[in-house]
N, C-alpha and C positions, 0 to 999 in steps of 0.2 A: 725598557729604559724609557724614562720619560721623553715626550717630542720636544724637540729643541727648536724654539722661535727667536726671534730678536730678542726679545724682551726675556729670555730666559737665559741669554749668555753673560749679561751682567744682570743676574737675579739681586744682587743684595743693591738697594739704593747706595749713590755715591755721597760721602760726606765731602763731597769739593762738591761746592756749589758750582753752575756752570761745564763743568768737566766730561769733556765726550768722549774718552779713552782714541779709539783708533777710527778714524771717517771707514765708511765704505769704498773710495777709491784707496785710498791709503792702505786698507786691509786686503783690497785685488793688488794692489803693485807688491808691499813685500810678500804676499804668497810668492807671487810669481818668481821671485828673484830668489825665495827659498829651495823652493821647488828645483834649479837650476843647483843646488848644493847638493852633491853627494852625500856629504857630513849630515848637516842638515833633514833633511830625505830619509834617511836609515831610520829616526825617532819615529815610533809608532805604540801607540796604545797594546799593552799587552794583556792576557787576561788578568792576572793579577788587579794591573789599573784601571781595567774598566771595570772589575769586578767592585774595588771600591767607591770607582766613580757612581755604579747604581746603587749601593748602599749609603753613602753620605749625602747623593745629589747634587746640583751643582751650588745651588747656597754654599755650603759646606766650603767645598771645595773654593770657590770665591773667594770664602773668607781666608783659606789654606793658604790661597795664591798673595793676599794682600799683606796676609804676617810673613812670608816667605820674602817676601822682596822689600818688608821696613826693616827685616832684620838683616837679611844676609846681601841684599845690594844696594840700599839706601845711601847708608853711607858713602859721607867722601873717599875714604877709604877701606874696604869692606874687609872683616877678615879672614882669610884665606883665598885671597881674590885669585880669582883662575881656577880655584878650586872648592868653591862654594854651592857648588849645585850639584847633588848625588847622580849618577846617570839611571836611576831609577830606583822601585819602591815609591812612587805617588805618580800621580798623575800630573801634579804641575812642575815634577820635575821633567819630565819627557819632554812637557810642552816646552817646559826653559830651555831644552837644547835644541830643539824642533823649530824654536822662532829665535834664535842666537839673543835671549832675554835672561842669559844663564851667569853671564860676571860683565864687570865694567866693559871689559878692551870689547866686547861680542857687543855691548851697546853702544859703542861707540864707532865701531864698524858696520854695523850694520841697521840704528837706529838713527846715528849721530846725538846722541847723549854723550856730553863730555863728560873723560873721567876724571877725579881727583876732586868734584865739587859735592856734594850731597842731592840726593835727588827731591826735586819739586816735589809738591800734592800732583800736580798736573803730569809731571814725566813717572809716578807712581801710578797713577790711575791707567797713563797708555798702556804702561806694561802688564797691569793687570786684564785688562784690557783684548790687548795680542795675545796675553796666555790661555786666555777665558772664549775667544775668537778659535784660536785653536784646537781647544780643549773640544768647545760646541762642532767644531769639522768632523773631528775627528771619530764624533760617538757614531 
C-alpha cells in the first residue's frame, strides 16, 4: 500500500478555492469524541475495503467520496435520509459511519451542519475532508 502523507489524504486538488476541509486541531477533537462511540468504533476497514482501497488508490477513492456526498447528502433534502449510506461494500462508506458523515441528523449532531438547507462547496469539502482523514488513519 502506498505511504500515506499529508499531501496524500486530499490527493485530488480542491476546486473551492481557499477551502481547507478539516484543521488539524479540529481533526484531534472529533476523533477523540468518536472514539468515545461505541456505534461509531465498531466501523473498521475490511478486507474487501482495503483490498479495493490498494487497487483504485486514494485519488480514486477521493473522487468516490466527493460524488457520494453531491449526490446522496448534498441536498437540502437527501433522498432516503437516514438511510443513504450502505453499511458497506466501499470504503467511504465505512468511513461515512465511522466519522457520523453518513446522512443529515449524523451531521448535524455531530458536525453541527444544519439540516433541511443544501450543503456549501465549503461544508462538502469538510466532509470529504473527514472521510479522506479517516480513510488515511485507517490504512
Amino acid at each position: 500500500m502506498k505511504e500515506l502523507t499529508r499531501n496524500s489524504i486530499d490527493p485530488v486538488p480542491s476546486a473551492i478555492p481557499g477551502s481547507e476541509g478539516i484543521s488539524n486541531p479540529a481533526w484531534t477533537s472529533l476523533r477523540e469524541r468518536l472514539r468515545r462511540s461505541k456505534f461509531r468504533t465498531r466501523f473498521k476497514l475490511g478486507e474487501a475495503e482495503s483490498a479495493y482501497l490498494e487497487t483504485r488508490g486514494l485519488e480514486t477513492i477521493h473522487l468516490h467520496a466527493r460524488d457520494f456526498i453531491l449526490k446522496r447528502l448534498a441536498p437540502a433534502q437527501p433522498q432516503n435520509e437516514g438511510k443513504q449510506t450502505p453499511m458497506k461494500g466501499h470504503p467511504v462508506f465505512i468511513a461515512q459511519h465511522a466519522t457520523a458523515t453518513c446522512c443529515r441528523s449524523c451531521l448535524k449532531k455531530w458536525h453541527r451542519i444544519p439540516e433541511g438547507k443544501q450543503l456549501t462547496a465549503k461544508q462538502i469539502q469538510y466532509v470529504v475532508s473527514v472521510i479522506m482523514r479517516w480513510i488515511a488513519a485507517s490504512c
